[in-house]
Kinemage of the C-alpha trace (Angstrom):
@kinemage 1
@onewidth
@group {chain A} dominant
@subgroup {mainchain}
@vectorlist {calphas} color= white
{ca unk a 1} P -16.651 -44.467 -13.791
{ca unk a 2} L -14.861 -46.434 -10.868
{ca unk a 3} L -14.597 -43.763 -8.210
{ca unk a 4} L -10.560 -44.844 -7.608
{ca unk a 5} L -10.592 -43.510 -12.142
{ca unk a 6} L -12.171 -40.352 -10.648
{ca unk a 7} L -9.817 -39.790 -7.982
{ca unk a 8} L -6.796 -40.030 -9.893
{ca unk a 9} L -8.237 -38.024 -12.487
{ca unk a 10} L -9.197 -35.444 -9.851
{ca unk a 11} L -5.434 -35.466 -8.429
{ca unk a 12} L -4.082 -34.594 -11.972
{ca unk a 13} L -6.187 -32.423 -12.772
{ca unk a 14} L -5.277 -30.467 -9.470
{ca unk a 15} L -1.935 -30.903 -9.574
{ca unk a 16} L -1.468 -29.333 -12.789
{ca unk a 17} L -3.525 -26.317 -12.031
{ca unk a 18} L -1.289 -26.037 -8.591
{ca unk a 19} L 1.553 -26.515 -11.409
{ca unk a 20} L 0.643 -23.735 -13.424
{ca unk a 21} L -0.857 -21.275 -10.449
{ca unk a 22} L 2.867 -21.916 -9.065
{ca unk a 23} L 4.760 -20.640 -12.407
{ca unk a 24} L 2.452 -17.823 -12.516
{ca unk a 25} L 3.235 -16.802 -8.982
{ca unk a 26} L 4.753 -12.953 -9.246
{ca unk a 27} L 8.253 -12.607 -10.692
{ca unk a 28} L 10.822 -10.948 -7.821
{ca unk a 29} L 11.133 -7.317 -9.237
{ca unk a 30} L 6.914 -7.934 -8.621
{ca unk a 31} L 6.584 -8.606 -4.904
{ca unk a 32} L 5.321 -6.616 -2.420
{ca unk a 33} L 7.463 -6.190 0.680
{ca unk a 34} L 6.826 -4.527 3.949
{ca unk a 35} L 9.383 -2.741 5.161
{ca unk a 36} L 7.998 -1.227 8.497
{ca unk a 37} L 4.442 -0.154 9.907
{ca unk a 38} L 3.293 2.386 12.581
{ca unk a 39} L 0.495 2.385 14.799
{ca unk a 40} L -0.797 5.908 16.087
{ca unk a 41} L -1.276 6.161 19.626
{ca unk a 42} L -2.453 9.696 20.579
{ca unk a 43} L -1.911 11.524 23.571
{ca unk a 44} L -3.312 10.586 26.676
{ca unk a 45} L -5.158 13.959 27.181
{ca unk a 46} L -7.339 12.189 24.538
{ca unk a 47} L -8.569 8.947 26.471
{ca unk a 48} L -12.174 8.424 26.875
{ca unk a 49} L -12.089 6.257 30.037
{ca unk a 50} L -15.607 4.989 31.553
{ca unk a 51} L -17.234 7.667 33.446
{ca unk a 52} L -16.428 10.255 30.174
{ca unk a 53} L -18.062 8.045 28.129
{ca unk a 54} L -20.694 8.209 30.209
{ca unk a 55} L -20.871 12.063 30.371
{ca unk a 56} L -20.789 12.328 26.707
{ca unk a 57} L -24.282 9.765 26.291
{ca unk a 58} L -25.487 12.222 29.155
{ca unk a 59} L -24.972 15.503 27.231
{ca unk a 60} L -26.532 14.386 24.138
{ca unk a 61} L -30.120 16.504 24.727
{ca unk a 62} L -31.488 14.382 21.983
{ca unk a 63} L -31.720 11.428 23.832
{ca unk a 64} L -35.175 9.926 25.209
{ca unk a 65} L -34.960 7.780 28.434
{ca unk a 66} L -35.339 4.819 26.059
{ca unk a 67} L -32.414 5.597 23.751
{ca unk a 68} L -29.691 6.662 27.132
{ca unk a 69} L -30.520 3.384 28.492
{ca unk a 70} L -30.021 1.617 24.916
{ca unk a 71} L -26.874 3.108 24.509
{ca unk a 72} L -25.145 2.342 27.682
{ca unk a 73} L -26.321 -1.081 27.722
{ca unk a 74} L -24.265 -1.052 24.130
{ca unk a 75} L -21.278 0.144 25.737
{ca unk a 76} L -21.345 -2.192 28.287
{ca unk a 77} L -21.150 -5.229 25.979
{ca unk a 78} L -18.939 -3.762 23.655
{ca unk a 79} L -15.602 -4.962 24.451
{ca unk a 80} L -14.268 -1.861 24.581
{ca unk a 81} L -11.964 -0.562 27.670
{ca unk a 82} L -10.325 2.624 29.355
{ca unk a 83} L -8.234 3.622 27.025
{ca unk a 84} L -9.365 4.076 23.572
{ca unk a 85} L -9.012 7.585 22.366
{ca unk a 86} L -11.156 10.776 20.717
{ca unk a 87} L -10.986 13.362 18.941
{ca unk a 88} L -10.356 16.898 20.545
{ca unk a 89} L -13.830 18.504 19.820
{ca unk a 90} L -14.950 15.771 21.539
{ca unk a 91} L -12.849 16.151 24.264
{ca unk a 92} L -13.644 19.183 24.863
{ca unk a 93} L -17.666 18.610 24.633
{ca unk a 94} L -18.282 20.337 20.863
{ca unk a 95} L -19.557 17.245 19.246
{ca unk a 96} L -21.998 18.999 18.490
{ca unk a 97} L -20.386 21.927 16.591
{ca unk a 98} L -17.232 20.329 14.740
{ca unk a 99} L -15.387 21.790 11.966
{ca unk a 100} L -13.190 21.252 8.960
{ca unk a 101} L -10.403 22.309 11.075
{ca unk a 102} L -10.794 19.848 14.017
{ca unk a 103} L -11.048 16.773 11.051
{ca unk a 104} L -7.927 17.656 9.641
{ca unk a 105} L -6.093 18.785 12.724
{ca unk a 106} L -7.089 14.987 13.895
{ca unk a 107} L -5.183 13.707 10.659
{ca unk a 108} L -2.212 15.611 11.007
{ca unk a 109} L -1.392 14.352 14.339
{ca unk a 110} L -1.844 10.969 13.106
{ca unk a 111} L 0.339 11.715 9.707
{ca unk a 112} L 2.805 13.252 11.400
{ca unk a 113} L 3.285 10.844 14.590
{ca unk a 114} L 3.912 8.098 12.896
{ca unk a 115} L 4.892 9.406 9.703
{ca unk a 116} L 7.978 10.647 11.728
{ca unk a 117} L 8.702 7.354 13.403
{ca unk a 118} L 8.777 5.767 10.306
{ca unk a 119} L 11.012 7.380 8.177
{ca unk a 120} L 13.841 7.506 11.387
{ca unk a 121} L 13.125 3.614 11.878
{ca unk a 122} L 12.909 2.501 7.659
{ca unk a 123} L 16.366 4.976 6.945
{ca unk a 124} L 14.129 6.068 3.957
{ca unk a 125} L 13.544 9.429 3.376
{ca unk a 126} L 10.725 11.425 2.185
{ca unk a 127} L 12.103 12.572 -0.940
{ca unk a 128} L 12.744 8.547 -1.833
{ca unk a 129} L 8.667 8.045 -1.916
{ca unk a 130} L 7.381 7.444 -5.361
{ca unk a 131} L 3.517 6.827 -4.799
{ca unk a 132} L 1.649 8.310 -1.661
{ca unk a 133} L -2.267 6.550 -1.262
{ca unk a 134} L -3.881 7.834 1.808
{ca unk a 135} L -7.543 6.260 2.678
{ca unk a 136} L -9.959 7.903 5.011
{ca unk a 137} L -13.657 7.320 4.138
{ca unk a 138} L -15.617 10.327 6.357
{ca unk a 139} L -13.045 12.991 5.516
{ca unk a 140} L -12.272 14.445 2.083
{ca unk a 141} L -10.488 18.371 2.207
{ca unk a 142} L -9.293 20.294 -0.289
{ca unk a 143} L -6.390 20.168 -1.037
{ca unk a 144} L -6.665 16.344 -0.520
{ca unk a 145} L -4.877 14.945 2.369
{ca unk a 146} L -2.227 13.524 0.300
{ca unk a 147} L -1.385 16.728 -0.845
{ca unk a 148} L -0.877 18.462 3.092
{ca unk a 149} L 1.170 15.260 3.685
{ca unk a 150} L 3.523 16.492 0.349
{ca unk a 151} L 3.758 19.888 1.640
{ca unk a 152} L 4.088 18.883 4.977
{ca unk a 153} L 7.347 16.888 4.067
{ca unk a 154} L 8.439 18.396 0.544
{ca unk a 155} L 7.720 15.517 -1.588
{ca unk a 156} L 9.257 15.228 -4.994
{ca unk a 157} L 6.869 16.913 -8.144
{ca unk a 158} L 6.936 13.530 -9.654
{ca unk a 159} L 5.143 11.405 -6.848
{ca unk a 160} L 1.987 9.216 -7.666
{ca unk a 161} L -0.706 10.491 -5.378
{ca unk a 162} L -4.086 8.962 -4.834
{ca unk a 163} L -6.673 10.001 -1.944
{ca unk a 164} L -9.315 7.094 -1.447
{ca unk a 165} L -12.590 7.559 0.500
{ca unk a 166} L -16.038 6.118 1.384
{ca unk a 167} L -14.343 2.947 1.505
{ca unk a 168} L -15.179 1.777 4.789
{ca unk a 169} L -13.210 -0.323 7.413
{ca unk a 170} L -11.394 -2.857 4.853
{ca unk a 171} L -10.005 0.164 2.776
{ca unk a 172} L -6.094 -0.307 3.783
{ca unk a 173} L -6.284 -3.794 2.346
{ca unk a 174} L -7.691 -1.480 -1.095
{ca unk a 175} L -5.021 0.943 -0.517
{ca unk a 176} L -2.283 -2.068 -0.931
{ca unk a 177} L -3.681 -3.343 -3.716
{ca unk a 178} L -3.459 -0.082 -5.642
{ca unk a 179} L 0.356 -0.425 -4.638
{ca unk a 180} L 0.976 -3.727 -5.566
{ca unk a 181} L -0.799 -2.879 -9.178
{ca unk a 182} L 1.923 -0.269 -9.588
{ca unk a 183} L 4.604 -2.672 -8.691
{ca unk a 184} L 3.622 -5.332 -11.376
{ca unk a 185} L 4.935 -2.285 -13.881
{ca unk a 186} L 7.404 -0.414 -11.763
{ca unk a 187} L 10.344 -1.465 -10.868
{ca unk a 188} L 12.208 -0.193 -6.950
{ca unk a 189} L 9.674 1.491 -6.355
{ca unk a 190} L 8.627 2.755 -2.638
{ca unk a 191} L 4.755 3.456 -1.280
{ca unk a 192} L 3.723 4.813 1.548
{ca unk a 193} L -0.013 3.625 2.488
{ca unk a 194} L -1.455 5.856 5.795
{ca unk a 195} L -4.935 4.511 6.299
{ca unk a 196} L -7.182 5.854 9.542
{ca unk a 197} L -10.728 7.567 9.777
{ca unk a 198} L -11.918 11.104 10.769
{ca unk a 199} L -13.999 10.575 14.113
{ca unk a 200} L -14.160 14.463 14.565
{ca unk a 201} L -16.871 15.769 12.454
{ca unk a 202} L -18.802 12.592 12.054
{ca unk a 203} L -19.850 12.244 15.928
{ca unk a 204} L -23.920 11.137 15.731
{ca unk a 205} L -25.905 13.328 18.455
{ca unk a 206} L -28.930 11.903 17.725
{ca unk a 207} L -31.681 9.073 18.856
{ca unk a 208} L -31.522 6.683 15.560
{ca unk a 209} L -30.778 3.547 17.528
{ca unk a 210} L -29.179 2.135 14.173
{ca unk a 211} L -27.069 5.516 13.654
{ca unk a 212} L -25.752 5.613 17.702
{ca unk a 213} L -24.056 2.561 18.268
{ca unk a 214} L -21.302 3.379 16.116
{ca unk a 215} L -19.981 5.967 18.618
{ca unk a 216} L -19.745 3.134 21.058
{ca unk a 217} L -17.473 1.090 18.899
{ca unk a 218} L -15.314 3.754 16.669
{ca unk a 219} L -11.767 5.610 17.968
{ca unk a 220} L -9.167 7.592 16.777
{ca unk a 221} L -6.305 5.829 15.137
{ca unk a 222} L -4.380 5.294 12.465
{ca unk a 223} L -1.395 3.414 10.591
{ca unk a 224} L 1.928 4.442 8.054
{ca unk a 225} L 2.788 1.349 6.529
{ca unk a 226} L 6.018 1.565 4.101
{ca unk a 227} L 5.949 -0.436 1.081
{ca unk a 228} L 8.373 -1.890 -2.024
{ca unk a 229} L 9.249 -4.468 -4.658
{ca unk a 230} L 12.809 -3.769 -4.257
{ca unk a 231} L 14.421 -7.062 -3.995
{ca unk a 232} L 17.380 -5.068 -1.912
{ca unk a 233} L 14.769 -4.281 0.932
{ca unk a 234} L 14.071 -8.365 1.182
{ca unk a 235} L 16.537 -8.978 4.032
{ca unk a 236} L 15.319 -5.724 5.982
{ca unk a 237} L 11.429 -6.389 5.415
{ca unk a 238} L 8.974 -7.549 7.750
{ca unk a 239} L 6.444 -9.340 5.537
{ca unk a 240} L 5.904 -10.636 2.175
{ca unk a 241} L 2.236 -10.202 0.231
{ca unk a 242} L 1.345 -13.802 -0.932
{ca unk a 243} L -1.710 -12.552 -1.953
{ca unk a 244} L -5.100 -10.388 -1.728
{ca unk a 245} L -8.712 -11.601 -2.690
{ca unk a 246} L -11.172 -8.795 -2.756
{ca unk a 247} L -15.106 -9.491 -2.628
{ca unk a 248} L -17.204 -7.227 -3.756
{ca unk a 249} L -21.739 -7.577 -3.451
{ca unk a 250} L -22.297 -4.041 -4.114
{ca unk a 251} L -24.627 -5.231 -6.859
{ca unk a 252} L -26.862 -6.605 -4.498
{ca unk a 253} L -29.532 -3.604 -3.074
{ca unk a 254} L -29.448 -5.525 0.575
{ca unk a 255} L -25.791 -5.585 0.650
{ca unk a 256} L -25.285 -2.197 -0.630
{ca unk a 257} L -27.803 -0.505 1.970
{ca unk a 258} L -26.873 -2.513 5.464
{ca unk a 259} L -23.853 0.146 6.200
{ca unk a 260} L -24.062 3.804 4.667
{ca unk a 261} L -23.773 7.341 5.606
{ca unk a 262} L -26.599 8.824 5.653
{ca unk a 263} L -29.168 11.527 7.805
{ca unk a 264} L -31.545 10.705 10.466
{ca unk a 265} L -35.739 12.330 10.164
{ca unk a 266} L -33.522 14.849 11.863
{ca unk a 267} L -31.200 15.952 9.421
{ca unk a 268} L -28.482 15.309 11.579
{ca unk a 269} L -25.775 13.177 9.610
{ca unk a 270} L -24.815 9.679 11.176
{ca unk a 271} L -23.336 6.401 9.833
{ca unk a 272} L -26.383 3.767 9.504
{ca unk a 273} L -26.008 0.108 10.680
{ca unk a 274} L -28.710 -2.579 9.463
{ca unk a 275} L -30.177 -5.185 11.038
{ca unk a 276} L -28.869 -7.096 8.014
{ca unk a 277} L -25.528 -6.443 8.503
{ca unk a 278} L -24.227 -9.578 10.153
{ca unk a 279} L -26.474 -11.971 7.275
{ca unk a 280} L -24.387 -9.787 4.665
{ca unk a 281} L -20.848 -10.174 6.447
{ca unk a 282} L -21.294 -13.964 6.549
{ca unk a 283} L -22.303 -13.375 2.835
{ca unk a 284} L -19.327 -11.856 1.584
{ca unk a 285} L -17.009 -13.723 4.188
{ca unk a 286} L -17.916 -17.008 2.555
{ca unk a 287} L -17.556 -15.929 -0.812
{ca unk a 288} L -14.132 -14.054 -0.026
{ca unk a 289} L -12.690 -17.709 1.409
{ca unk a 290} L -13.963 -19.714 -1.780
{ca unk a 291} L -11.816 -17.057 -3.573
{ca unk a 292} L -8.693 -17.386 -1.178
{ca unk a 293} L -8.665 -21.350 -0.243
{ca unk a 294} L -6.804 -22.469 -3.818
{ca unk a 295} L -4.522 -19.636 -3.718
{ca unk a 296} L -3.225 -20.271 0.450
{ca unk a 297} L -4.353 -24.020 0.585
{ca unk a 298} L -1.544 -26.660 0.458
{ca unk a 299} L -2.884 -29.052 -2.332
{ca unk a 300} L -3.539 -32.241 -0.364
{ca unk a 301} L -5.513 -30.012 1.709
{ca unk a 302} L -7.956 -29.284 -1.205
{ca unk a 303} L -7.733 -32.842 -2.645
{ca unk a 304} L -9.233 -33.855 0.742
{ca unk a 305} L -11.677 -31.891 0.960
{ca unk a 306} L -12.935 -32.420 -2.554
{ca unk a 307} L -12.788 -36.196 -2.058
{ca unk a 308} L -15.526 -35.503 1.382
{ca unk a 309} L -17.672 -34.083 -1.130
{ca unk a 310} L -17.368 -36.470 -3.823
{ca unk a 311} L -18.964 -39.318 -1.840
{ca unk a 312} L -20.807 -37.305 -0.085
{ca unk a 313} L -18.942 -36.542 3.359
{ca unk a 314} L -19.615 -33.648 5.027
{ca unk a 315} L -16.429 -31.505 4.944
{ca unk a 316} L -14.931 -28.119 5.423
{ca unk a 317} L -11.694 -26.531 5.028
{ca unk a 318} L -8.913 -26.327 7.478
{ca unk a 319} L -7.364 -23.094 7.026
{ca unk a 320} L -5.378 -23.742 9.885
{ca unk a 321} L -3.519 -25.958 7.063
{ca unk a 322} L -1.887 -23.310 5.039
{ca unk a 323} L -2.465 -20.200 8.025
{ca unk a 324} L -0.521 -20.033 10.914
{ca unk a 325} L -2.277 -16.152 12.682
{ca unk a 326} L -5.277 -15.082 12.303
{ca unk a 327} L -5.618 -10.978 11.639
{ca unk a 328} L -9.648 -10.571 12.202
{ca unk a 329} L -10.874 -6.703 11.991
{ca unk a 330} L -11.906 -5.824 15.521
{ca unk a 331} L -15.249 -5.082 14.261
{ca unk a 332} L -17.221 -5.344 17.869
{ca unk a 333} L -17.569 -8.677 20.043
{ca unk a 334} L -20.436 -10.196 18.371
{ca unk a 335} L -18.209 -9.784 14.739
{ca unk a 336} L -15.171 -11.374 16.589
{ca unk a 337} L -16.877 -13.914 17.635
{ca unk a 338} L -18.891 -14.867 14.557
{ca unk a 339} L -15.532 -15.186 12.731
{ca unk a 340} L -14.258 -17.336 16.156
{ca unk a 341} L -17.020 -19.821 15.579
{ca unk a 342} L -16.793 -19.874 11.726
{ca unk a 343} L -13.670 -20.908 11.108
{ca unk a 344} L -13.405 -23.192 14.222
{ca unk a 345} L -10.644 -20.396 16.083
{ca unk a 346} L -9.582 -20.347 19.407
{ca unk a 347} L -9.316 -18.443 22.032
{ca unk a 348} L -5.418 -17.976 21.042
{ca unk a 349} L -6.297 -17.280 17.632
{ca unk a 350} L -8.686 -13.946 18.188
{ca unk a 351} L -6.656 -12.857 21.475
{ca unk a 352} L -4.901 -9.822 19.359
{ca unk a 353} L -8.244 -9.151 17.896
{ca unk a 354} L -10.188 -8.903 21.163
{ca unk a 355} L -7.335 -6.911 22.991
{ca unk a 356} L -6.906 -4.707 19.983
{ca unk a 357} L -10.660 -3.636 20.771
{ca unk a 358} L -10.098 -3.428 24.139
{ca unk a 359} L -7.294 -0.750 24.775
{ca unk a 360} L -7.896 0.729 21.209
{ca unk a 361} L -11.590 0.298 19.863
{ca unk a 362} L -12.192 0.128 15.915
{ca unk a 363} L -10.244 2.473 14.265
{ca unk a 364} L -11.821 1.490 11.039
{ca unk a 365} L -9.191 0.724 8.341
{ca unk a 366} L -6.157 0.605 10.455
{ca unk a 367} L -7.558 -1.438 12.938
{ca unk a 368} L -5.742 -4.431 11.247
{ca unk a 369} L -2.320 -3.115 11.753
{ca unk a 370} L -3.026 -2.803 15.721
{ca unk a 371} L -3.925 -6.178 15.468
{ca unk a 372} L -0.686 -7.274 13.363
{ca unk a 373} L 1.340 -5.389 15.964
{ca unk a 374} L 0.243 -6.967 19.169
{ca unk a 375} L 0.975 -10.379 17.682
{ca unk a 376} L 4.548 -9.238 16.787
{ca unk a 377} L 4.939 -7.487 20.778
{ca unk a 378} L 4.045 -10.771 21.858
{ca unk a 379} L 6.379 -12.312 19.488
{ca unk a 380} L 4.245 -14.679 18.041
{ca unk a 381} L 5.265 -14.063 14.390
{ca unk a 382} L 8.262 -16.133 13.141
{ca unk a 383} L 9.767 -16.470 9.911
{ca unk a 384} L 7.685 -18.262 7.520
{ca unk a 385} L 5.031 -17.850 9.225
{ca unk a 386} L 1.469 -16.993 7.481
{ca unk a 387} L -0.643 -13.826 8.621
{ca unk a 388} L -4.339 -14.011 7.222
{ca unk a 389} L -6.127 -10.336 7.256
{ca unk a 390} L -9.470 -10.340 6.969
{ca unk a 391} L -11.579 -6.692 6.623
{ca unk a 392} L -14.818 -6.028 6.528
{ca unk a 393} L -16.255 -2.320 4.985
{ca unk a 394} L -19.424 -0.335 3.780
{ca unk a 395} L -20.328 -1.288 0.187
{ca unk a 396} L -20.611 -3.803 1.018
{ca unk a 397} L -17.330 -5.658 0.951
{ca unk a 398} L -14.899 -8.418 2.317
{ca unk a 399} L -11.179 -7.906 1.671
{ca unk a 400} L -8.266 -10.394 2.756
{ca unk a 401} L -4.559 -10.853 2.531
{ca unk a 402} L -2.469 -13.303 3.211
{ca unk a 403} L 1.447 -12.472 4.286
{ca unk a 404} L 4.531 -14.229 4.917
{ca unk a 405} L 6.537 -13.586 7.912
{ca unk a 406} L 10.115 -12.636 6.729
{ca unk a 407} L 12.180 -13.060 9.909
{ca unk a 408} L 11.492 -13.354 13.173
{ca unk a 409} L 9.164 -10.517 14.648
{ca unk a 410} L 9.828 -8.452 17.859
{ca unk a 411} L 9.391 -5.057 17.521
{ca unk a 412} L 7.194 -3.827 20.624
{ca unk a 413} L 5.657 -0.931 18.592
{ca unk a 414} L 2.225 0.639 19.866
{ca unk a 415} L 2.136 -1.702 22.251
{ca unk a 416} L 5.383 -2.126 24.094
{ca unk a 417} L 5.088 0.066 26.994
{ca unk a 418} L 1.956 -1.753 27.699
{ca unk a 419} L 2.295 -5.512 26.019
{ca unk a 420} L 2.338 -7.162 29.249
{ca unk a 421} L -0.412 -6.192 30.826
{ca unk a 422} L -2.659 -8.113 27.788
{ca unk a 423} L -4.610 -9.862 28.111
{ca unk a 424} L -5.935 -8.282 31.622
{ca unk a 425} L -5.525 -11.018 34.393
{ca unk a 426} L -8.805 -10.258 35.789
{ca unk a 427} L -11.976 -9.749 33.461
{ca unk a 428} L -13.613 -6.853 35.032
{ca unk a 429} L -15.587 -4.614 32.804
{ca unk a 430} L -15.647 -1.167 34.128
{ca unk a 431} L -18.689 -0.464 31.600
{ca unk a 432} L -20.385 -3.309 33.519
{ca unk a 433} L -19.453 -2.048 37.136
{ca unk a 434} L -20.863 1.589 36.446
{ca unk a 435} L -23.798 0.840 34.127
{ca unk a 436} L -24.826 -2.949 34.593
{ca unk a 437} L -27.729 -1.858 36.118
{ca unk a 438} L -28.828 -1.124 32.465
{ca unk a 439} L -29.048 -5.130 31.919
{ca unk a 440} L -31.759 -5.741 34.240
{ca unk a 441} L -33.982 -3.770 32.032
{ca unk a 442} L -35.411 -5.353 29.130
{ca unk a 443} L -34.068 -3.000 25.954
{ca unk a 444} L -33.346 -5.090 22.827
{ca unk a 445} L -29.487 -4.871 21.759
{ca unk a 446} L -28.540 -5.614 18.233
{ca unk a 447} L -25.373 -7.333 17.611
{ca unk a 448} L -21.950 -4.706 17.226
């Protein structure tokens, strides 16, 4: 067959299926809005600045010389700053010896913060919530968390409740596709999603080189993001959900092992980080974007590319076609930069990704929404504009959304007091100018 036959076959064929993925596209009374988000930012009697960091690695008695020096030359390539935040047992040096109480007093502060904030800012009240999910992977009381957040601001008896956990860092993206299931057979309904992680009792003290590195990297956060399908909230909503592509390899015994609670020869409990771990992120990164490209892709965008292949081109897809911002979990450096190089980003593009890290470390699941709300401080978002999300989490998994911009964004949020100082005019890393010394020894690093 002529290879002009093929290609007009091809662009038939393609058209049609854009045809029919168009009609299928969700009816109005079936979108998912987003009315308003909010970004916890704790107190500043919780920052762990440089030299505390440093006092906690030299208070952990477990530690050979070996493992101190490992650690802090971690820290000082981890792209973290002065700012981030703790928990108060850590704060006040009982790492050691947490409790129940300090995990959920950590929560409520978050719940509450920004809880408050956005009720006053949506004009929706409490009593007008008809599904509550709240995800938190290292933290699971009784009664649930949803249910102290339902006492806490005397929910109606008829609310849909669900408490997710041991989800990982990508489980807010989870947490709104529970929601927009319920929308597809509700009708004006409103969801409140909170999503953060309980750094209090799950502190490592111990020498496991693969368990220790995550207390470099992970800080107290958290997000309240408001949710409908009520085509009256259209005009006052901030985004639109185009779409969400989850990728699951849990089937696979590699995947599933490379990031896992778990306890050290010790005993002494610890979140475990393979050496495999950045093999299975590209893993389930690819597979996630095969999944997404049709569904975000303009169509001569795909015809293009499949023509490369067809005679034999080497080609890949521009995602900058149908994206416009770029919403990359600030995993660590070496994840940020991995993504960076992999989908031919610039600098621009992972800016909010690499500040996020910066002032406010990985805060797991709600990291995303940090990184979503220093693009809109810097007023980068316009309307109909394209936001991709992309999550990484334990299981192991890949999650992505895609969103479109409803109006023009300018809310200073989290980071307004603070948006113009980002990014930093000089490139100083305090880490570096306290502990570089570290560097000159030869210790072998694995990537964040």
């Amino acid at each position: 067959m002529e290879p002009i036959v093929v290609a007009i076959c091809l662009f038939f064929l393609l058209s049609s299926l854009y045809m029919v993925y168009k009609l299928s596209e969700q009816r109005k009374d079936q979108q998912c809005y987003l009315v308003h988000y909010e970004c916890h930012k704790p107190s500043d009697d919780r920052k762990m600045n440089t030299k505390f960091c440093g006092d906690i690695i030299a208070r952990n008695k477990n530690l050979g010389h070996q493992e101190y020096k490992f650690l802090l030359r971690a820290i000082v390539k981890s792209g973290i700053g002065e700012e981030t935040y703790g928990p108060r047992n850590i704060i006040a040096g009982r790492e050691n010896s947490p409790t129940l109480k300090d995990g959920i007093l950590e929560m409520e502060e978050f719940f509450v913060e920004t809880l408050n904030q956005l009720f006053r800012k949506s004009g929706v009240s409490p009593k007008e919530i008809d599904v509550l999910v709240v995800n938190v992977a290292l933290l699971a009381s009784v009664p649930s968390l949803t249910s102290r957040i339902i006492n806490h601001y005397k929910m109606r008896d008829d609310i849909k409740s669900f408490n997710l956990t041991g989800m990982g860092c990508s489980a807010s993206l989870i947490s709104i596709n529970l929601v927009q299931s319920i929308f597809k057979s509700h009708k004006n309904v409103f969801a409140l999603v909170l999503t953060s992680e309980s750094i209090a009792p799950n502190w490592y003290s111990g020498s496991n080189k693969s368990m220790i590195l995550t207390n470099c990297l992970f800080r107290s956060g958290g997000c309240s993001i408001l949710l409908t399908n009520n085509q009256a909230f259209e005009a006052r909503s901030k985004l639109r959900l185009k779409c969400l592509v989850r990728t699951h390899l849990g089937a696979s015994d590699e995947a599933h092992n490379c990031a896992l609670q778990t306890e050290d020869d010790e005993g002494r409990l610890g979140f475990f980080l393979s050496k495999n771990l950045p093999k299975t992120a590209t893993w389930a990164f690819t597979r996630n974007i095969t999944d997404l490209a049709t569904k975000v892709l303009p169509l001569k965008e795909i015809i293009r590319y499949i023509m490369l292949k067809y005679v034999g081109k080497v080609a890949s897809l521009n995602l900058k076609a149908g994206i416009d911002h770029f919403c990359l979990h600030p995993g660590g450096t070496a994840v940020i930069e991995e993504i960076r190089k992999s989908l031919g980003l610039s600098d621009h593009d992972v800016e909010p990704s690499r500040m996020t890290l910066h002032r406010f470390g990985n805060t797991s699941a709600s990291s995303l929404w940090y990184v979503l709300g220093y693009m809109e401080a810097k007023k980068r978002l316009k309307k109909g504009d394209k936001v991709w999300m992309i999550s990484f989490g334990s299981g192991f998994k890949c999650n992505s959304g895609v969103w479109e911009v409803l109006r023009d964004l300018e809310d200073g949020n989290v980071w307004g007091d603070i948006i113009n100082d980002y990014p930093p005019k000089t490139t100083s890393n305090p880490y570096m100018e306290n502990y570089g010394w570290v560097n000159k020894e030869k210790l072998e690093v694995p990537d964040d």
